[in-house]
C-alpha positions as CSV (number, residue, x, y, z in Angstrom):
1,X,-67.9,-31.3,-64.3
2,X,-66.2,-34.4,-66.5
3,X,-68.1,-37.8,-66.5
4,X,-66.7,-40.6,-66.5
5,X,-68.1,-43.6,-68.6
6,X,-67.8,-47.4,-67.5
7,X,-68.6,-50.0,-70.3
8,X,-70.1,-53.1,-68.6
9,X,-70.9,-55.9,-70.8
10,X,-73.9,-58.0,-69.8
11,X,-75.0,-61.5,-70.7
12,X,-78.0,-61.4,-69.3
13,X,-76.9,-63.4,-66.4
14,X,-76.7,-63.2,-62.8
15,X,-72.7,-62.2,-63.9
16,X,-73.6,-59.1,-66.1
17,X,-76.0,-58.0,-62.5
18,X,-72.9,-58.0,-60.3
19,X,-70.8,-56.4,-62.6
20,X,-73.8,-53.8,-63.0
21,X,-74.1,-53.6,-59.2
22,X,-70.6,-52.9,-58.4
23,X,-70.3,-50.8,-61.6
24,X,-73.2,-48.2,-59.7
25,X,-71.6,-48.3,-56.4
26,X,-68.1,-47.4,-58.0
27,X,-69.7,-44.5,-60.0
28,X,-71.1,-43.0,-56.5
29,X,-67.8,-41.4,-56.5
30,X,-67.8,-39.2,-59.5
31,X,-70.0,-38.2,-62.5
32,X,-70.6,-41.5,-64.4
33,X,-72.2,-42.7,-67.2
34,X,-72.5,-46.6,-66.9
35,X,-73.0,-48.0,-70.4
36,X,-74.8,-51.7,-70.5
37,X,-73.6,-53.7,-73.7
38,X,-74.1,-56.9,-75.3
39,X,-72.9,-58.0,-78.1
40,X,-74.7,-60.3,-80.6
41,X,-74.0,-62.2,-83.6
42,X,-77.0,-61.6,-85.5
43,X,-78.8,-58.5,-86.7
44,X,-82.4,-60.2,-86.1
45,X,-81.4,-60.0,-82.5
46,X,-80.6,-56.4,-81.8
47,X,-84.1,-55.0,-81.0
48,X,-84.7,-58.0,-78.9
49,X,-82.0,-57.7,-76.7
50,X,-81.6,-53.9,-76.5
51,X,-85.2,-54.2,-75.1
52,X,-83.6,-56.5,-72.4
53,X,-81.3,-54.4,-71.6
54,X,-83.7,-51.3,-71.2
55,X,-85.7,-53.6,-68.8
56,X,-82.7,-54.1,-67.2
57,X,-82.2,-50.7,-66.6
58,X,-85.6,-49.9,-65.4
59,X,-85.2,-52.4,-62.6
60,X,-82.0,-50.6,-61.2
61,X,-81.9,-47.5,-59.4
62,X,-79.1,-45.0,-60.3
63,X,-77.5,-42.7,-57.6
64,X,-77.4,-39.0,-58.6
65,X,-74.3,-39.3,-60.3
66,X,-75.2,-41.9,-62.3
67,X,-76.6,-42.2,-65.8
68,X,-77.9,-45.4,-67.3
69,X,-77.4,-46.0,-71.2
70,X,-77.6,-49.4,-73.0
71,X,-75.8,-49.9,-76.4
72,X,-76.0,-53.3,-78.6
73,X,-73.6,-54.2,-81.2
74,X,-73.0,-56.6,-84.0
75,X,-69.7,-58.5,-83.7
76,X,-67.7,-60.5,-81.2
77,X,-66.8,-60.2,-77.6
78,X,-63.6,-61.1,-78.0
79,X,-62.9,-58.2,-80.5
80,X,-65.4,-55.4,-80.1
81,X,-65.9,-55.1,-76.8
82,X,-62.3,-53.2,-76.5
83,X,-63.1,-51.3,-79.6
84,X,-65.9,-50.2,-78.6
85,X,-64.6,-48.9,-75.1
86,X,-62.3,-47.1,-77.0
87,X,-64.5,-45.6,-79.5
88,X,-66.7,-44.5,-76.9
89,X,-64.0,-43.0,-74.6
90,X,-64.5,-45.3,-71.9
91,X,-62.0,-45.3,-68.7
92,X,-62.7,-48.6,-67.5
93,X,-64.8,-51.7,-68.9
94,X,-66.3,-54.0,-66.0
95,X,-67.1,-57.3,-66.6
96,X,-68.7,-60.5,-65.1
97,X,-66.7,-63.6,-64.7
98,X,-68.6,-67.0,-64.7
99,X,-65.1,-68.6,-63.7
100,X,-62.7,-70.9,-64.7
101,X,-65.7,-73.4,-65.4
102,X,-67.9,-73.8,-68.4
103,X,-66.0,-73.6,-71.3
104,X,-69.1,-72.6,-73.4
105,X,-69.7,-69.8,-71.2
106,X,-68.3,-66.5,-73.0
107,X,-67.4,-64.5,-70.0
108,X,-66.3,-67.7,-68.5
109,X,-62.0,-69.0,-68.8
110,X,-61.8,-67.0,-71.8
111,X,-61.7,-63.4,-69.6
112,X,-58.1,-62.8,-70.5
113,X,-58.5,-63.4,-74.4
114,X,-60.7,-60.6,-73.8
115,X,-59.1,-58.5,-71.7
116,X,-55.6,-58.6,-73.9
117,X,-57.5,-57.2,-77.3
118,X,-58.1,-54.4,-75.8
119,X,-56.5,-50.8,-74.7
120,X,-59.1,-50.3,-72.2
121,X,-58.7,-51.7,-68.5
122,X,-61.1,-54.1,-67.5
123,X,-62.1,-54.5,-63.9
124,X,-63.6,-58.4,-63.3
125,X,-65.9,-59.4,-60.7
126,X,-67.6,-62.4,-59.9
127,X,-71.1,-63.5,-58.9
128,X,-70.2,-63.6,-55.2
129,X,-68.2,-60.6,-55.2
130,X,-69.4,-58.5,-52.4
131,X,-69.8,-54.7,-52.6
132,X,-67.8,-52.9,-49.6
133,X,-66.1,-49.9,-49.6
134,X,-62.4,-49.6,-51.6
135,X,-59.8,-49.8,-48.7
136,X,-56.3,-51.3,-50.2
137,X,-55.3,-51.9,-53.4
138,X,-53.2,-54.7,-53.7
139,X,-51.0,-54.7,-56.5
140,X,-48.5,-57.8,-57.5
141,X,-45.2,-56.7,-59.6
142,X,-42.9,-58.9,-60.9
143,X,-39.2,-58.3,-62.9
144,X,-40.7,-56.7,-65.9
145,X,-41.4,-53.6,-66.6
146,X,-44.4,-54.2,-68.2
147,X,-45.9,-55.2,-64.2
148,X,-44.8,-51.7,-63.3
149,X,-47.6,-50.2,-66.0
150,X,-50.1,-51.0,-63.4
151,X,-49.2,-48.9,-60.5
152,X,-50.0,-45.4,-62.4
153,X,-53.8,-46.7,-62.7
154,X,-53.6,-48.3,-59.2
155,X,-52.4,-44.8,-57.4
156,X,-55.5,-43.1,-60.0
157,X,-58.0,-45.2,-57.8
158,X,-56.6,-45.0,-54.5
159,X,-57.0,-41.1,-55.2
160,X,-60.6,-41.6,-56.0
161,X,-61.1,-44.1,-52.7
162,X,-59.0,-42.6,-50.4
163,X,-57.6,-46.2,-50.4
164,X,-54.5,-47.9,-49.6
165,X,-51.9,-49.3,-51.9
166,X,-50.0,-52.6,-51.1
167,X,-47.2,-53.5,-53.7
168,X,-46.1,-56.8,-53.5
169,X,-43.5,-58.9,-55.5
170,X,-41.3,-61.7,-54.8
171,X,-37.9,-61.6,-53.1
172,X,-34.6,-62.3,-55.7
173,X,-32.1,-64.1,-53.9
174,X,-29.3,-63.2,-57.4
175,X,-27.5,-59.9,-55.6
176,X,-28.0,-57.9,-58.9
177,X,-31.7,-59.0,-59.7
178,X,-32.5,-57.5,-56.0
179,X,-30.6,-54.7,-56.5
180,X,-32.7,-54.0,-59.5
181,X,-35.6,-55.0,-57.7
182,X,-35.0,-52.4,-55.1
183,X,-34.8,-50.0,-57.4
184,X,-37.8,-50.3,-59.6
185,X,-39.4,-50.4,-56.1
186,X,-38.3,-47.5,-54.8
187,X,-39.4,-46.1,-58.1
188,X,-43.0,-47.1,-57.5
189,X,-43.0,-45.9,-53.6
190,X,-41.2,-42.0,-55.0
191,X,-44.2,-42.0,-57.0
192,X,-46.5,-42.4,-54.5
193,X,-45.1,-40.0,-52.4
194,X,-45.2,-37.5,-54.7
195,X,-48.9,-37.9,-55.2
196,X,-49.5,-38.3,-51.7
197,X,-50.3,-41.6,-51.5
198,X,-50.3,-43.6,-48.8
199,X,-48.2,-47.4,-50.2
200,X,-46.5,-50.4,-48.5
201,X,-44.1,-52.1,-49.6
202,X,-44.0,-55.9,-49.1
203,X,-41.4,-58.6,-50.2
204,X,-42.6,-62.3,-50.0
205,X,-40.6,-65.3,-50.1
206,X,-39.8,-66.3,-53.2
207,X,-40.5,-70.3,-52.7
208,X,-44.0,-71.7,-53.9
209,X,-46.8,-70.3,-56.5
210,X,-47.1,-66.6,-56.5
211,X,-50.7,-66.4,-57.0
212,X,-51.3,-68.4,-54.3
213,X,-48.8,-65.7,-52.3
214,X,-50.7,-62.7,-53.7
215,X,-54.0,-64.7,-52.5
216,X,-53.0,-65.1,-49.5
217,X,-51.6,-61.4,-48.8
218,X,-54.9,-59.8,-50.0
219,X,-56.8,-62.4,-47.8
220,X,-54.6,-61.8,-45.0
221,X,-54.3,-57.6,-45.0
222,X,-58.1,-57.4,-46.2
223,X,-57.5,-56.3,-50.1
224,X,-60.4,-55.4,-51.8
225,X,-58.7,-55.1,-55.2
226,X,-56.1,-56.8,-57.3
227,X,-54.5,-55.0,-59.9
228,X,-51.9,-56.2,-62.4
229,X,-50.9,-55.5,-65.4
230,X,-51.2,-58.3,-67.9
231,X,-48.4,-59.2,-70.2
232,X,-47.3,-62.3,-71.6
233,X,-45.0,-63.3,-75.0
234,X,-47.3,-66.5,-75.8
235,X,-48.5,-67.6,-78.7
236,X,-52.3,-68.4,-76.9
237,X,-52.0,-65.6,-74.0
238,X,-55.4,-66.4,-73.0
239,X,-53.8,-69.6,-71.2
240,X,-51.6,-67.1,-68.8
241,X,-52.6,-69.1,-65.4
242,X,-51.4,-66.6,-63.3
243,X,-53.1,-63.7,-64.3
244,X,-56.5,-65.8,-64.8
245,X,-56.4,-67.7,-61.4
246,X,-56.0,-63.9,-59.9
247,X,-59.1,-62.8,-62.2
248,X,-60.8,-65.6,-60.6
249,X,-59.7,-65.8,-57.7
250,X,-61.5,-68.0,-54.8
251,X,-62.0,-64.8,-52.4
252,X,-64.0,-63.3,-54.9
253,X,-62.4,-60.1,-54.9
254,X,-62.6,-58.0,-58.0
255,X,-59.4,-57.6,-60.2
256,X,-58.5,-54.4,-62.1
257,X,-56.1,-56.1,-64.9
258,X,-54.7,-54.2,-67.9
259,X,-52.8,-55.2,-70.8
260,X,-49.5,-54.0,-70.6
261,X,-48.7,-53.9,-74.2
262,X,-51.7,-51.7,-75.0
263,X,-51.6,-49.1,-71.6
264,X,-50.0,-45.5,-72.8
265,X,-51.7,-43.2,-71.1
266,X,-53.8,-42.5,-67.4
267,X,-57.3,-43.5,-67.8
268,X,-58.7,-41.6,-64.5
């Protein structure tokens, strides 16, 4: 039987234990090896905190399908933690969000500078994020086709949860731009059916902020997940409001964000 491996980086914070948490309760599903990393700066530190991290292991209890490993490297969050997902194999990295607040913290507003350096998608929870059972998936596209690089990874999951899948974007009001939004829809909902999964299709109005809109639809049908794809031509993506207001979002629900430029290839 494959086994899955699920990098979670851990700060030894409150964060880095929910991401933990609802790292275990996802790998209940399949073979899984959940792989607790931290990254340091300094050499002197690595026995140190790799005993931390085997404490940390020692208080959790792993299901049957679950392996525990821990793994300490020299470098910098911002860089390594992609590389190393990669190295390793890794399908998914999840990782604890202190929020928008806190500059100093390193999981804190900087989540996205993370998230774009690497090729591996991240799945981001929050301290208050509550574990419950993966029901609908609700994924926000937009006019790009970079968005659309999501829905392949979204429909992987819903196969593993038996879950849901809400696609979302705004409505175009310019008769070609929702013909071509039609279109690219369609695209997404063929695919589904042909893997047999179950996906509405939702159009909201196109006046106000669509975060708020996406919030509001995954408040409003129950979404347990957000997933987007992550793509931005800035100089300074990690500024990309939109996609970090979802990562933090204030219902606390986790989001599964790739970056769009990196994803090639199905990860489950």
């Amino acid at each position: 039987m494959s086994k899955n491996l699920y990098i979670v980086p851990h700060d030894f914070t409150e964060v880095g234990d929910a991401a933990l948490r609802y790292a275990m309760n996802l790998g209940q599903k399949v073979r899984t090896e959940i792989q607790l990393v931290h990254v340091v700066g300094d050499k002197a530190k690595l026995i140190s905190c790799k005993q931390k991290l085997e404490k940390i292991v020692q208080s959790n209890t792993a299901g049957p399908n679950i392996e525990l490993s821990t793994k300490v490297v020299v470098g910098s969050i911002f860089e390594d933690i992609g590389k190393l997902a990669k190295k390793e194999g890794a399908q998914l990295i999840i990782m604890g969000t202190h929020g928008v607040v806190g500059m100093q913290k390193i999981f804190g507003s900087n989540v996205i500078k993370v998230v774009s350096s690497s090729e591996v998608p991240f799945l981001v929870v929050q301290k208050n994020t509550k574990i419950t059972e993966v029901k609908r998936i609700i994924v926000p596209i937009d006019m790009t086709k970079e968005s659309l690089q999501i829905t392949n990874l979204a429909g992987d999951l819903s196969n593993i949860f038996g879950a849901e899948i809400h696609v979302i974007a705004e409505k175009e009001s310019d008769e070609i731009l929702s013909r071509k939004l039609a279109n690219r829809i369609s695209l997404v909902k063929d695919q589904y059916d042909e893997r047999s999964i179950k996906a509405h299709v939702s159009l909201l109005s196109s006046s106000g902020s669509y975060q708020k809109k996406v919030i509001d639809y995954a408040k409003n049908n129950q979404g347990d997940f957000i997933a987007l794809a992550y793509h931005s031509e800035s100089l300074l993506p990690m500024f990309d409001t939109f996609a970090q207001n979802l990562v933090v979002n204030e219902l606390n629900i986790p989001c599964l964000i790739i970056n769009s430029k990196s994803a090639s290839k199905l990860y489950f």
